[in-house]
C-alpha positions as CSV (number, residue, x, y, z in Angstrom):
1,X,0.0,0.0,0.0
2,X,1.3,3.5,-0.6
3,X,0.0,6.3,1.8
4,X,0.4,9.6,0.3
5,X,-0.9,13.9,0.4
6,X,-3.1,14.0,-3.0
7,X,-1.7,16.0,-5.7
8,X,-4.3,17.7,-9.1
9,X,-3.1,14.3,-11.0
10,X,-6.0,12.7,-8.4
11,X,-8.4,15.1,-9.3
12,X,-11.1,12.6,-11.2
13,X,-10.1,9.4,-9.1
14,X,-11.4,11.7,-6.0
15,X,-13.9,13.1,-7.5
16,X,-15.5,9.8,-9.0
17,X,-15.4,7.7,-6.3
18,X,-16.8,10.7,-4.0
19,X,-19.6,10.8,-6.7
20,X,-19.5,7.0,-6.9
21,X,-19.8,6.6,-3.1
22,X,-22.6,9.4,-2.9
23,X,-25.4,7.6,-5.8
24,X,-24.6,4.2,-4.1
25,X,-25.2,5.6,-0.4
26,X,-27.4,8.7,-0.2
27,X,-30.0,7.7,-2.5
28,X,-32.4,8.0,-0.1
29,X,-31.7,11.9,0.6
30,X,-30.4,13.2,-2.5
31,X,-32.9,13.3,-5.2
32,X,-32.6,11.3,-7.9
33,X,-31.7,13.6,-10.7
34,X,-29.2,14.9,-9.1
35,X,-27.5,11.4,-8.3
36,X,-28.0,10.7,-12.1
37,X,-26.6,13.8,-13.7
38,X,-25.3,16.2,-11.4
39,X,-23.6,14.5,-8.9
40,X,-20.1,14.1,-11.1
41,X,-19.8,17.4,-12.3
42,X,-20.5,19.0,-8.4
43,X,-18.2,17.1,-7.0
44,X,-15.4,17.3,-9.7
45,X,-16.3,21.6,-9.4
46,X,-15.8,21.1,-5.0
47,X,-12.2,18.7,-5.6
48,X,-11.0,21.0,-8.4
49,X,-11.3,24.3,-5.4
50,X,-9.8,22.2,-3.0
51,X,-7.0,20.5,-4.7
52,X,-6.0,23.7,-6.9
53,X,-6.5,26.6,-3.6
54,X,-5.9,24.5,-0.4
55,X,-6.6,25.8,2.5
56,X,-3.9,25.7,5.2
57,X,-5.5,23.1,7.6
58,X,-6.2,20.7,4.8
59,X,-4.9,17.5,4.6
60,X,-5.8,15.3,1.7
61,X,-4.6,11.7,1.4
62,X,-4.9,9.1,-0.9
63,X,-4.2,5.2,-0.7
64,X,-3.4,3.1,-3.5
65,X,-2.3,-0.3,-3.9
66,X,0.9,-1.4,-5.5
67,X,0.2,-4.0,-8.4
68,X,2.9,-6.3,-9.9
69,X,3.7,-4.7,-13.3
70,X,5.0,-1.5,-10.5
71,X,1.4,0.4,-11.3
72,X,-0.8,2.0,-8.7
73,X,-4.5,1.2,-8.6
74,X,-6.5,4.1,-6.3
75,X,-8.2,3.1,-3.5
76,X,-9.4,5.6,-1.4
77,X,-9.2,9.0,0.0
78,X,-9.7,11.1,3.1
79,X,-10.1,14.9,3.5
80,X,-9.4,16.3,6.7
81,X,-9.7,20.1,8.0
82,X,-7.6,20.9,11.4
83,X,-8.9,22.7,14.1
84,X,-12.3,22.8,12.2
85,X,-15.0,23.9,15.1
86,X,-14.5,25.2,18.3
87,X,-16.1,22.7,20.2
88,X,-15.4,19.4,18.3
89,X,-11.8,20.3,16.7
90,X,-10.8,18.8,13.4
91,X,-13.2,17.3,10.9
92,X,-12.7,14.2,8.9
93,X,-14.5,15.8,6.3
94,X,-15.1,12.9,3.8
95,X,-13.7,9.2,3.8
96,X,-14.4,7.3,0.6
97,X,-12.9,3.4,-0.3
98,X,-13.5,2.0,-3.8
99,X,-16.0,-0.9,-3.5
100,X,-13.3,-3.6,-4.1
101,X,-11.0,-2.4,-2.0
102,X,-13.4,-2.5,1.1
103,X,-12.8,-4.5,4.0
104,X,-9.2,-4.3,3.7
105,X,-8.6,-2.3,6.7
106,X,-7.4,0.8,4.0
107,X,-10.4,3.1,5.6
108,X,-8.5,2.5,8.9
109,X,-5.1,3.3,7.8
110,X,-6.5,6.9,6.7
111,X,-8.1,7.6,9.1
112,X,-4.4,6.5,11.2
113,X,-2.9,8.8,9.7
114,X,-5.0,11.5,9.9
115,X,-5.3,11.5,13.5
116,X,-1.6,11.2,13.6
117,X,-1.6,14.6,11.7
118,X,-4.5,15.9,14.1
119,X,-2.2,15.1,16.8
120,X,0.7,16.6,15.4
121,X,-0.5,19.7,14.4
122,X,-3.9,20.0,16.4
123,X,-3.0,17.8,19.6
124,X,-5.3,20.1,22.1
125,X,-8.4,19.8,19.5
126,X,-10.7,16.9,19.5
127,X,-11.5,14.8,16.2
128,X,-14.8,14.7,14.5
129,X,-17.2,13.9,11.6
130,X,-20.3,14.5,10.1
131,X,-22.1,11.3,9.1
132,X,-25.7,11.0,7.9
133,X,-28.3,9.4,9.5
134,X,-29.3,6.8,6.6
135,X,-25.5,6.1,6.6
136,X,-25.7,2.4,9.3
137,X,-22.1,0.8,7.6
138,X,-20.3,4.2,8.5
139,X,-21.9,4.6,11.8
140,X,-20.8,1.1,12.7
141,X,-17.2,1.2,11.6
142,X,-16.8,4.8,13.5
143,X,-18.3,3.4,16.1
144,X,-16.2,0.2,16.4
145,X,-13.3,3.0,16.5
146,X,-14.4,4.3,20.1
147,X,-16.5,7.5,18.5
148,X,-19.0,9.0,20.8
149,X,-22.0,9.9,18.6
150,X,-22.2,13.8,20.7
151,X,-25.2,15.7,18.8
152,X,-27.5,15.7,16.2
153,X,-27.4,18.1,13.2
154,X,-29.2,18.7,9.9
155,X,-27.4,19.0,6.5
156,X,-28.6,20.8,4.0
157,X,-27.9,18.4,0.6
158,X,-27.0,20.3,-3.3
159,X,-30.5,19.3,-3.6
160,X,-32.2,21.1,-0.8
161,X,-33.1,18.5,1.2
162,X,-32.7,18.5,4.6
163,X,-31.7,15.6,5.9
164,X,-30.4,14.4,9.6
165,X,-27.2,13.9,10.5
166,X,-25.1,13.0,13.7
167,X,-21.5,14.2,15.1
168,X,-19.3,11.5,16.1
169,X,-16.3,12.7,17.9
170,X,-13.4,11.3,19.8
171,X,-11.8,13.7,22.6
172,X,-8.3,14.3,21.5
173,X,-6.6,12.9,18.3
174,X,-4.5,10.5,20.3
175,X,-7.8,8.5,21.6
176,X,-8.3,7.9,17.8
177,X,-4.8,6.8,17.2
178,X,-5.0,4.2,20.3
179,X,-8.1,2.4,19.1
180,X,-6.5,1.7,15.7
């Protein structure tokens, strides 16, 4: 596996499978239109911004597998924005693994080395997400992780729907870390 910061030549992978992962999740809030022929093009606009202007508490990784002939197959990604939210701290802000790469533990490792980041640079800020309520797998696996599901909140989807959400949050970076 190779753990890296995401550079523009990851632009479409990101922005596909964060497209990919929306239409096969959230199609039960987002409408279905948009999930049909909308949903590529808005989230290849939101990884262009971030990827070409980067703010200075992103972090984006990717993680790709290494494949005998010495290529790299992409396998996932994280976004993470430090020192986010006064109460909560840094936001994983999305955390996407192709569908055959699944189950491989890769959605751990980012998520490893994002709260080693957090810690690094963030270490008195807690570690959060944002993860819908429709969304049981994620829940789960954040969950399983020692997250403490700490409020409920409403996002507001490209679509206008409001739909409900909950913030899970660990306490410091280095609670994350440990229960890797």
């Amino acid at each position: 596996m190779n753990l890296r910061i995401a550079i523009l030549d990851d632009l479409d992978n990101i922005a596909h499978l964060h497209a990919t992962s929306w239409q096969e999740n959230y199609n039960e809030v987002l409408a279905e239109s948009y999930l049909k022929k909308e949903v590529f093009k808005d989230r290849l606009a939101v990884w262009t911004e971030r990827l070409n202007n980067p703010v200075e508490n992103q972090l984006v990784l990717v993680i790709e597998q290494y494949e005998a002939d010495k290529t790299n197959i992409f396998c996932g990604f994280i976004c993470v924005y430090g020192n986010n939210h006064q109460q909560y701290g840094t936001i994983i802000d999305n955390l996407h693994i192709t569908g055959d790469s699944k189950g491989k533990g890769l959605g751990t490792q980012l998520i490893s080395a994002a709260a080693q980041w957090a810690d690094k640079h963030y270490q008195d800020s807690g570690i959060y997400l944002e993860v819908l309520e429709c969304n049981h797998k994620a829940r789960g696996f954040y969950e399983a992780l020692g997250a403490k599901n700490e409020a409920t909140a409403y996002w507001y989807t490209p679509c206008e729907n409001k739909v409900k959400e909950f913030i899970y949050a660990w306490s410091m970076p280095k609670e994350l870390i440990k229960n890797n």
